[in-house]
C-alpha positions as CSV (number, residue, x, y, z in Angstrom):
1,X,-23.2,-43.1,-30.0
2,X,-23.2,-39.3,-31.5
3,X,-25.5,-36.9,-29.8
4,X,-26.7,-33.3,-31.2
5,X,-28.3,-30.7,-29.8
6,X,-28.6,-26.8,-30.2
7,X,-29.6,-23.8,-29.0
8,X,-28.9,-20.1,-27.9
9,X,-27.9,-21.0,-24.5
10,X,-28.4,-17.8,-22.9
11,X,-28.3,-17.8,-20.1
12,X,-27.7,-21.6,-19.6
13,X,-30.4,-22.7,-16.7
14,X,-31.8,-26.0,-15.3
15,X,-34.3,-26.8,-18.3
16,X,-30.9,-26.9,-20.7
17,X,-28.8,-28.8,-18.2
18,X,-31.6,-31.6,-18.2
19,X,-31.3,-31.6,-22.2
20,X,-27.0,-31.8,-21.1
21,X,-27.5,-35.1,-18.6
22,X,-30.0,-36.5,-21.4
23,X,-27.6,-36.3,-24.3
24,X,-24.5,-37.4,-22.1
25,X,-26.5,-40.6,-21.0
26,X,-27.1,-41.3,-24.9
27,X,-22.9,-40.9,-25.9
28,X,-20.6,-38.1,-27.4
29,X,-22.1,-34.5,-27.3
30,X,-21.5,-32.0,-30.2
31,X,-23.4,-28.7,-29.0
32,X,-24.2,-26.4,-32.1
33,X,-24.8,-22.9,-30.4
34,X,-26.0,-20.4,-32.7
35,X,-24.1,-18.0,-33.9
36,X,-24.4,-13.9,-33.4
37,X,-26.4,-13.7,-37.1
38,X,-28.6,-16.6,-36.0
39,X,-29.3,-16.1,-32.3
40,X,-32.0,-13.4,-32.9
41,X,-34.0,-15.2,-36.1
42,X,-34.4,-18.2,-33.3
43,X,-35.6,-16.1,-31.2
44,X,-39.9,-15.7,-30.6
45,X,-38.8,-12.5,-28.6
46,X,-36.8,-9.4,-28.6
47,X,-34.6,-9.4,-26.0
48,X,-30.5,-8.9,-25.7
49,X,-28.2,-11.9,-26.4
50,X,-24.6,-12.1,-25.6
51,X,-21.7,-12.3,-27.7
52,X,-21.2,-16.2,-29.1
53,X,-17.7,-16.2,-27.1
54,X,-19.5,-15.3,-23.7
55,X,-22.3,-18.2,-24.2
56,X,-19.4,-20.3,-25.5
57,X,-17.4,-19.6,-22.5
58,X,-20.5,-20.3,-20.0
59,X,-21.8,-23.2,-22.2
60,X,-18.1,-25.1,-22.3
61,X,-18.1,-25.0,-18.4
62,X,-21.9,-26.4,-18.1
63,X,-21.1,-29.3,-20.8
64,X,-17.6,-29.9,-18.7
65,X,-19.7,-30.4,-15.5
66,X,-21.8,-32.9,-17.2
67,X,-19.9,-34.9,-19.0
68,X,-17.4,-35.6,-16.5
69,X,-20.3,-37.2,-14.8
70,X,-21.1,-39.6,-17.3
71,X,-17.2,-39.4,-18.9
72,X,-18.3,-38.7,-22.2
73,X,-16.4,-35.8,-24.2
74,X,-18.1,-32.7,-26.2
75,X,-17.5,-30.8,-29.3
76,X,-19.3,-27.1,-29.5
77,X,-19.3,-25.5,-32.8
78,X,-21.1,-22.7,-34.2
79,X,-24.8,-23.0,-35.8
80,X,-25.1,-20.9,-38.5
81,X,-28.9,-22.3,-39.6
82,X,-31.0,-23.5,-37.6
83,X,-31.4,-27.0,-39.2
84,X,-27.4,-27.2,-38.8
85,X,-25.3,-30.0,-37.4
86,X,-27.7,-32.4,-37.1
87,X,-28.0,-32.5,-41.0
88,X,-24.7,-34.3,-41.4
89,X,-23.9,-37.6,-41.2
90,X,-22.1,-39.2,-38.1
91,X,-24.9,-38.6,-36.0
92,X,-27.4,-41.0,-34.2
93,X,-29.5,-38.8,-31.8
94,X,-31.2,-34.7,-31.5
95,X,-32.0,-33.7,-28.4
96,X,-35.1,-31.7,-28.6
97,X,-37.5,-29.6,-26.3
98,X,-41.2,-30.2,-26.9
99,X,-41.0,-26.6,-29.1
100,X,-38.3,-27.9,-31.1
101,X,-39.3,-31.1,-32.1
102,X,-40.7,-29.7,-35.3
103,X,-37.5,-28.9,-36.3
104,X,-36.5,-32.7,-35.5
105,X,-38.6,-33.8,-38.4
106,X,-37.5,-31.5,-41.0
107,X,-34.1,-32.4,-40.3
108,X,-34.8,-36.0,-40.7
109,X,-36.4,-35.1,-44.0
110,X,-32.9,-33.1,-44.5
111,X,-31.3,-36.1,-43.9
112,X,-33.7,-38.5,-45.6
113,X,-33.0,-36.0,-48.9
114,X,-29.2,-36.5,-48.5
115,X,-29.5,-40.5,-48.1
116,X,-28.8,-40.4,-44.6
117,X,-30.2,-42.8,-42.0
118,X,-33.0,-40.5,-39.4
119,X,-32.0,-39.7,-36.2
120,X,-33.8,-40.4,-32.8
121,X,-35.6,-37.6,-32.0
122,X,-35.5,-37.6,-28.1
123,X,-37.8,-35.0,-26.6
124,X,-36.9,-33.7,-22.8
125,X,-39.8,-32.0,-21.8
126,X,-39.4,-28.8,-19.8
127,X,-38.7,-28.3,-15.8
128,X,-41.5,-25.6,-14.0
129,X,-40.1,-23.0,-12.3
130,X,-41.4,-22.6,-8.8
131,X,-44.5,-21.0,-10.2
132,X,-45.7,-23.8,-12.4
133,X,-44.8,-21.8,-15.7
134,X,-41.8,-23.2,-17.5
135,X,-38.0,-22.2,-16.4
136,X,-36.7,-20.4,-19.9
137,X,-33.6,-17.9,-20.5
138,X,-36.1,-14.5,-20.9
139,X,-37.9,-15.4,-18.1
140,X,-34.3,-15.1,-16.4
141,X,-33.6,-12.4,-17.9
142,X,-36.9,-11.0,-17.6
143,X,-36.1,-10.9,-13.7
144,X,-38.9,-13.2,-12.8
145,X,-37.1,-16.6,-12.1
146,X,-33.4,-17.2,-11.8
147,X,-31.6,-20.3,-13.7
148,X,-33.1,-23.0,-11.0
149,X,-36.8,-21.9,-11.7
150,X,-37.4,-19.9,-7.9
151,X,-39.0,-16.7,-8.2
152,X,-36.8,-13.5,-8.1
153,X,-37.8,-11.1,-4.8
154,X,-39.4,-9.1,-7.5
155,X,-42.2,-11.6,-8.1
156,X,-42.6,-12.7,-5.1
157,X,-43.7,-9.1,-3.9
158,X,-41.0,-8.3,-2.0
159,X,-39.3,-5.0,-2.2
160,X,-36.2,-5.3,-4.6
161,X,-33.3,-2.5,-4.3
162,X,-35.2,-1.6,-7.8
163,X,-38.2,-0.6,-6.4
């Protein structure tokens, strides 16, 4: 089976190695990670994103991990819309987050337009950081949580060198 899933992947934390383990379990993983253009129109928030090659760098070594544990190979390749791979045929799965399933459905009708069988849409809901509130890349890099969801010193009221 051929998986797809995307994203910005920066920086690459627990929440997105659940979608990884999910799409390994379902076959073959092609990763589209969003280009430098793209990155920021995805984006709810303004915050700094690194250079594709950095998050392709990180996000080769996280997909590596993962799919030697189900031994299933990947393919990463650059999103340059945010409908993108998953709009071409060859495909049988998206992995979503609950926030992105919206864009599930409009790339079924995508696909649905072109003559092309739907995908599953397979939703991973999101892991909670230590707090309760949801694990995500700004809250990382933000300072508040690091990339397993426990609270950085500076939320948990202790004195950082910072301060």
């Amino acid at each position: 089976m051929q998986v797809a899933l995307g994203g910005t992947f920066d920086p690459v934390h627990d929440g997105h190695r659940k979608l990884f383990d999910r799409a390994f379990q379902l076959g073959a993983v092609t990763v589209g990670l969003t280009s430098d253009e793209l990155a920021p129109q995805t984006r709810n928030e303004e915050r700094h994103i690194r250079p594709f090659e950095e998050r392709q760098r990180d996000l080769e070594r996280e997909l590596e991990r993962a799919g030697d544990r189900y031994d299933h190979r990947f393919e990463i390749r650059r999103l340059d819309e945010p409908t993108g791979i998953a709009t071409e045929p060859g495909f049988e799965y998206l992995i979503v987050s609950p926030e992105t399933e919206p864009t599930g459905k409009t790339i079924n009708r995508i696909r649905a337009d072109r003559g092309l069988d739907p995908l599953e849409i397979v939703v991973v809901n999101h892991l909670e950081a230590e707090d309760g509130e949801r694990i995500s890349s700004t809250r990382i890099v933000k300072g508040e949580i690091d990339e397993h969801g426990a609270l950085t010193p500076k939320r948990q009221g202790r004195p950082t060198s910072e301060q």
